[in-house]
Structures are given as structure tokens and as C-alpha cells.
C-alpha positions in Angstrom: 99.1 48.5 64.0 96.3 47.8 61.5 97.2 44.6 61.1 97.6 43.7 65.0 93.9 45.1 65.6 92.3 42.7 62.6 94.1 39.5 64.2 92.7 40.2 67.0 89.3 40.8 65.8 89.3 36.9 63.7 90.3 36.1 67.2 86.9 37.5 68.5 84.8 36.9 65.9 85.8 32.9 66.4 84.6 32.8 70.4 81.7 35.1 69.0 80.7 32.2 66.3 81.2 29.3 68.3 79.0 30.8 71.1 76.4 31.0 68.3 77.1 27.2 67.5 76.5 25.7 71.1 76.5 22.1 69.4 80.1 23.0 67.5 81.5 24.4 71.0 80.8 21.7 73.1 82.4 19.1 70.5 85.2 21.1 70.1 86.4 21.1 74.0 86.7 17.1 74.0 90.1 17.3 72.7 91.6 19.9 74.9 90.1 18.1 77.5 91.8 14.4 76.4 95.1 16.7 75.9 94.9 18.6 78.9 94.7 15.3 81.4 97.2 13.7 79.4 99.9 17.2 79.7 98.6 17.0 83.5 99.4 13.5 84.2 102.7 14.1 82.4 103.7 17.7 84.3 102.8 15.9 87.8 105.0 12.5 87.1 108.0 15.4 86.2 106.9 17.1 89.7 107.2 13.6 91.1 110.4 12.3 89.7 111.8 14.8 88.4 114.3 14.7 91.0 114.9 11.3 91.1 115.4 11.8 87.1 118.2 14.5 87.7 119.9 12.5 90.3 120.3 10.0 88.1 121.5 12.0 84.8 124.2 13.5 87.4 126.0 10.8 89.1 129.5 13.0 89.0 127.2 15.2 91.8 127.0 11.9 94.2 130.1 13.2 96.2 129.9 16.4 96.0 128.7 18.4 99.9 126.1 20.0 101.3 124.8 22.6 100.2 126.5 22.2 96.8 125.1 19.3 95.5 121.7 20.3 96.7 121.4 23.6 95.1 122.9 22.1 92.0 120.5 19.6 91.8 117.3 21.8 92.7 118.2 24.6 90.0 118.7 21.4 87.3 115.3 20.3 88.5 114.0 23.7 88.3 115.4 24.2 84.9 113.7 21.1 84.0 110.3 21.5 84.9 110.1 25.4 83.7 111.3 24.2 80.1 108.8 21.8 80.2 105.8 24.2 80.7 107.7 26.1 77.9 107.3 23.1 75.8 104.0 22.7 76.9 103.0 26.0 75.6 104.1 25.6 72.7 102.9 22.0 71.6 99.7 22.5 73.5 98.0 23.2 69.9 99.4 20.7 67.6 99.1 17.9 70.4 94.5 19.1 70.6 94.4 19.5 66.8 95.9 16.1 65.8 93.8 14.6 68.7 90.7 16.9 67.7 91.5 16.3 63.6 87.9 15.2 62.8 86.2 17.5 65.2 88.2 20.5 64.1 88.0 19.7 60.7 84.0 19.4 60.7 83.9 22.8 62.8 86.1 24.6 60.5 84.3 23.5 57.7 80.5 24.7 58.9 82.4 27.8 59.5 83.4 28.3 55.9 79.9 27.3 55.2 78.5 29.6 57.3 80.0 32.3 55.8 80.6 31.6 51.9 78.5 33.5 49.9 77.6 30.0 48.0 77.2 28.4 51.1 79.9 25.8 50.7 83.3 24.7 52.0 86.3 23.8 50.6 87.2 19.9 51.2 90.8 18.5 50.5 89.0 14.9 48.7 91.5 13.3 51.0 90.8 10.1 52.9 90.6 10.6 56.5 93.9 8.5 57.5 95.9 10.6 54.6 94.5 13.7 56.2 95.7 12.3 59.8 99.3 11.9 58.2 99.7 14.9 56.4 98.9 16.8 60.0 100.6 14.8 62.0 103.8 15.3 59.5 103.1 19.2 59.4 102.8 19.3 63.1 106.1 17.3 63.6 107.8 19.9 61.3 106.5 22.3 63.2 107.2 21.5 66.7 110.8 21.1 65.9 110.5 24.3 64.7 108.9 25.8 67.7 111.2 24.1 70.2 114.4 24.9 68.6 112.9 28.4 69.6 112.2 27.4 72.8 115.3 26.3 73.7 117.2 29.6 72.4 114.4 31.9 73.9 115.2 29.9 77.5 119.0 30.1 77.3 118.6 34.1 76.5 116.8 34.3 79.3 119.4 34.1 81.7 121.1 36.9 80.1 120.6 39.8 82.6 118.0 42.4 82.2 117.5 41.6 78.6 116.7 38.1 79.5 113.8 39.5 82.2 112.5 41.9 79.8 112.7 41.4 75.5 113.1 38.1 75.5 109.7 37.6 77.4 108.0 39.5 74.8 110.0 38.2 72.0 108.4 34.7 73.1 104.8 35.8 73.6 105.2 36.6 69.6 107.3 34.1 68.5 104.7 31.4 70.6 101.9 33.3 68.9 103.1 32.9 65.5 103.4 29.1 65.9 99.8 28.7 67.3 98.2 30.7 64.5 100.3 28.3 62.2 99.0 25.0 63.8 95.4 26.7 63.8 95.0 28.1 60.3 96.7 24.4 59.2 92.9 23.1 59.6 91.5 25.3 57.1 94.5 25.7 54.5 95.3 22.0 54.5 91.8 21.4 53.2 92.5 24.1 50.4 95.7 22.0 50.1 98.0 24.9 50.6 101.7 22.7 51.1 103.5 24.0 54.4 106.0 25.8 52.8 103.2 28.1 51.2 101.4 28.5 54.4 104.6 29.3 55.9 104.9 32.1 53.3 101.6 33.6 53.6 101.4 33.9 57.2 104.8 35.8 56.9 103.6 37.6 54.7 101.0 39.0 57.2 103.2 38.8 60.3 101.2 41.7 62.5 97.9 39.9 61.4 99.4 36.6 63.0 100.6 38.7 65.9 97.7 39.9 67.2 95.4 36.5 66.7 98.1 34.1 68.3 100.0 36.8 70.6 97.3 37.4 73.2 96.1 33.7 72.8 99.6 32.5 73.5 99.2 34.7 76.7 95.7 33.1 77.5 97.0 29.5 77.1 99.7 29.9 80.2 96.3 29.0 81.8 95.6 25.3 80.6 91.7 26.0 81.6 91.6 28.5 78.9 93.5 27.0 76.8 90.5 24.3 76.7 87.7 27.0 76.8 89.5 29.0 73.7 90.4 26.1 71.5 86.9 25.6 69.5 86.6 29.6 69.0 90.4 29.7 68.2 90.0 27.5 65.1 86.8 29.4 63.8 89.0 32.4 64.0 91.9 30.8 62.5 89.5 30.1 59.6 87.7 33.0 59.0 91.5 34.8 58.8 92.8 32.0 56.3 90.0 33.3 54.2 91.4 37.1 54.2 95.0 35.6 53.9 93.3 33.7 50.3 91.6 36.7 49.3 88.2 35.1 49.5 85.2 36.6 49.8 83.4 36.3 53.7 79.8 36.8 54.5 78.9 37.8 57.8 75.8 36.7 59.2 73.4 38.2 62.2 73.5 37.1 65.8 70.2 36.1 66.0 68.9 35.6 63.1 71.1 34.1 60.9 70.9 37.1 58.0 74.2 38.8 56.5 74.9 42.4 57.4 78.6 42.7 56.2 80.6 41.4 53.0 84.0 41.7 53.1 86.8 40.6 50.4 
């Protein structure tokens, strides 16, 4: 319980720094932005055509009679459209942070600055388009990952009762532990900590991961939010990748810029 209380603290303490760093937070919503019109555009086509599309991938349903074919049809549609807000969910991250690379990885990097002891930052000495690959890789990885979950978590959910009750949970902490993967990627990839080692940390911590990603999974059913959160959501991210690295964090004052707390 520990554990759940600190994750969501880093979560806190990231919307708390970026809404010291006006200049970081208004850069950091331009890719949430760019990703939420393009998911928009993309959900409203499906709304559109979606129909049409179904139609199409079911012509044995062409003779079938009313109501049959109709209901048939609307549930597939309906089926459709709720697995791709799942999906949505769920990529919604790794689709801002490989848009957002540079900004993210300039934001997370004053925020390791900000708070070093020594005043510096970690860089990876990559190039930027090596940087681009190795995240879009990752992210590729990991959305396979996440929507092989995605697709179990939605087929259990037309198991009765259980499928109305655990398994809605079970995904609020299974989507959680995906984001706080994507998001912690920005500041352990610059440390060049491989996949398979992040993967192995953050499980290593799992109620830590829980309680940053588990109530921002919650808050990014609301794409608005999803925006507003994103800048605040990586500063977290980094400030708990330095906990997961055992390395030392320097708070620093509100207002005036002085530390008041050291923590290892």
C-alpha cells in the first residue's frame, strides 16, 4: 500500500513541476494535441463507416431477415468501435511520445537537472534519428504487448458478472502498467537502460507502477485530460525512474527555487 501511495505522489509531484515550468508545459501539450486530432479524425471516420466497413467484411449476412441481420450487424459495429477506444487507450501514450520525442526528451531532461544534486542530466550521446528508432522500436514492442491484452481483457468481458466487475479493474491496472512503461522509456532510454531491463525494474516495483499509471489510465478515458496530463505525466515518470535507479533527487522550493528535501 506503500508503494501505491509513492506512485501516485511522482504522479503529483510531475503536474506540480510542470506548473512551475510554464514554458516546459505549454511545449509539452503540442503533441497530445497533433495526437489527439489525428485519434479524433480516425474515431469519427470508424463512426462514419464503420457500418459500411462491417457490411462489407460480412457478406454471408446479405440474406439473412429483418431483425436478424440488423442486430447482427449493429452489435459487430458496436464491438468495433468499443475495441477501438480500448485501443485508443492504450496506444494513446506511445503514439504523443514518439510524436512529442524531442519535446519530451528536452522536458525530461531539465527535470533531471532540476533536481540532481550536480545539476546535470543524463544524455544517451545518441543522434536524434537513432533515438527516434530505438523509441519507435520499443513502442512497437510494446503496443503489441498491450493489445494482445486488450483483446483478452475485451473477450473476458462478456463473461458474466466477472466480465462487469474484475476484469474492469484488472484493465485499469494492466493499462496503467503500460503507460508508466511508455512514460519512464523517455528518461531510462537516455540512461540506456535496454527494454528488457526496464521491463524488469518496473516489475520489480509493480504497486509503485500501479498507483502512477492506474489513476492516469482512468484520467485518459477523457482525451482532454489526457492532453492536459501528458507534460506533468513525463516529469513524474522521471522523477520515479530516478527512485527505480537508486539515484539521489533534490527537491527544490515552489517559489524560490531552493532545496528543502533530499531523498535517495
Amino acid at each position: 500500500m506503500r508503494d501505491l501511495g509513492a506512485g501516485f505522489n511522482y504522479l503529483l509531484r510531475g503536474q506540480k513541476w510542470v506548473a512551475r515550468h510554464g514554458k516546459q508545459y505549454g511545449f509539452g501539450l503540442l503533441p497530445g494535441l497533433i495526437t489527439l486530432v489525428l485519434y479524433a479524425a480516425a474515431l469519427v471516420a470508424l463512426a462514419l463507416w464503420g457500418t459500411d466497413a462491417v457490411a462489407w467484411a460480412t457478406p454471408f449476412a446479405d440474406d439473412w431477415s429483418s431483425p436478424w441481420q440488423g442486430l447482427f450487424r449493429g452489435f459487430l459495429t458496436a464491438v468495433l468501435f468499443a475495441l477501438a477506444l480500448l485501443l485508443s487507450v492504450l496506444t494513446f501514450t506511445a503514439v504523443t511520445l514518439l510524436i512529442g520525442q524531442p519535446f519530451y526528451e528536452s522536458l525530461s531532461e531539465k527535470v533531471d537537472r532540476d533536481v540532481s544534486p550536480d545539476g546535470t542530466a543524463p544524455e544517451s550521446g545518441l543522434p536524434l534519428w537513432r533515438e527516434l528508432w530505438i523509441s519507435a522500436r520499443d513502442s512497437l514492442r510494446i503496443l503489441v504487448r498491450a493489445a494482445l491484452w486488450g483483446i483478452l481483457l475485451f473477450a473476458l468481458g462478456f463473461i458474466p458478472v466477472l466480465g462487469q466487475t474484475a476484469v474492469p479493474v484488472t484493465g485499469f491496472f494492466v493499462t496503467g502498467f503500460f503507460l508508466t512503461q511508455e512514460l519512464t522509456s523517455v528518461a531510462l532510454q537516455r540512461r540506456g537502460v535496454e527494454l528488457r531491463d526496464r521491463l524488469t525494474l518496473l516489475r520489480s516495483r509493480k504497486p509503485l507502477i500501479w498507483g502512477f499509471g492506474t489513476p492516469l489510465a482512468v484520467s485518459f478515458l477523457v482525451p482532454f485530460v489526457a492532453v492536459f496530463l501528458m507534460p506533468g505525466a513525463v516529469a513524474g515518470a522521471t522523477l520515479m525512474a530516478r527512485e527505480l535507479l537508486g539515484e539521489e533527487t533534490e527537491e527544490t522550493g515552489a517559489d524560490d527555487g531552493t532545496p528543502n528535501e533530499v531523498r535517495s
